[in-house]
N, C-alpha and C positions, 0 to 999 in steps of 0.2 A: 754542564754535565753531559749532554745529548749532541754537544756540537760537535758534529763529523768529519768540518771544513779542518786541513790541514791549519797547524801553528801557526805558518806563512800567510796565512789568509785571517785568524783569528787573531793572531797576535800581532801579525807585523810588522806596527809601528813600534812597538815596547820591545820584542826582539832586535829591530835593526837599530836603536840606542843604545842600546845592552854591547851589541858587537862593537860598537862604535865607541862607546865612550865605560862600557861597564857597567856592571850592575848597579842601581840607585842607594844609596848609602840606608835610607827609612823605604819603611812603606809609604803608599801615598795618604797622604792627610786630606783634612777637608780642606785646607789652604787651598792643594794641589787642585781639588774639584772644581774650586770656585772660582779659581784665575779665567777660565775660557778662552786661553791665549791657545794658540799654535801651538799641538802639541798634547792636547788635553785625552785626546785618543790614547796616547800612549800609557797616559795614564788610566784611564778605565782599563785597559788592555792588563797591565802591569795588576793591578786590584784583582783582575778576574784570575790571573794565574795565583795569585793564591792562594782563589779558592780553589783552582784546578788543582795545585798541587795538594792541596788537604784532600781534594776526593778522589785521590790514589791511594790514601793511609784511612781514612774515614767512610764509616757509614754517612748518608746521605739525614741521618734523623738526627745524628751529629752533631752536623755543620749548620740545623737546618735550626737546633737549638743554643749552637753558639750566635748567628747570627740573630737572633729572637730574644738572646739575652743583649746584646749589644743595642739592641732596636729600641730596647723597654728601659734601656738608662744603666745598664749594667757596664762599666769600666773593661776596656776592651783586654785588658792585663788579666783580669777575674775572670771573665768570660773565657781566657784563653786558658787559665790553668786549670778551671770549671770544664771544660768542653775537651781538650787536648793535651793536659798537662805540659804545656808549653809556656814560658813568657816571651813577652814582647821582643826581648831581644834573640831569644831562641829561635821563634821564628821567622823573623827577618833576615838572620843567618840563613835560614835553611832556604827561604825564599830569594834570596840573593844567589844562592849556589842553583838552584832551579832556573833561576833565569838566564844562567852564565851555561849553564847547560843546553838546556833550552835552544839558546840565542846559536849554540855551536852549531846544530844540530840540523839549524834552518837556514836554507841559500836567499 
């Protein structure tokens, strides 16, 4: 939320995939987390844009109790239509198009 470093610098392993091969079909999973192969940057990176893109639409006490419900065992599908009237696949649409955007946007 506070980071002031351009996309290029914050994002730019998960952008320069994006331009490259396209947006990721899912969000990343815990699978994605815990491989720690080559690559895993891109993944946190890709995680954090969506919360970046929720804290363009969202208060900050939001996002801060969608993720608090998710933390306490709450199913991240509930959590998401509890906190943003979103499902799961709603927002991976819209997170997909953010990153295709995104990805255009940065050299």
């Amino acid at each position: 939320h506070d980071d002031t470093a351009p996309l290029s610098v914050s994002a730019g392993q998960a952008l320069r995939s994006v331009a490259e091969d396209g947006a990721p079909k899912a969000l990343p999973s815990a699978e994605d987390f815990a491989r720690g192969d080559h690559g895993l940057g891109a993944v946190y990176e890709s995680a954090w844009l969506v919360f970046r893109m929720l804290g363009e639409r969202f208060d900050d006490q939001t996002i801060v109790r969608f993720y608090s419900d998710v933390l306490s065992g709450t199913d991240v599908e509930t959590a998401l239509r509890r906190a943003f009237d979103l499902s799961v696949h709603r927002l991976t649409a819209q997170w997909r198009d953010y990153l295709t955007k995104s990805a255009s946007t940065v050299s």
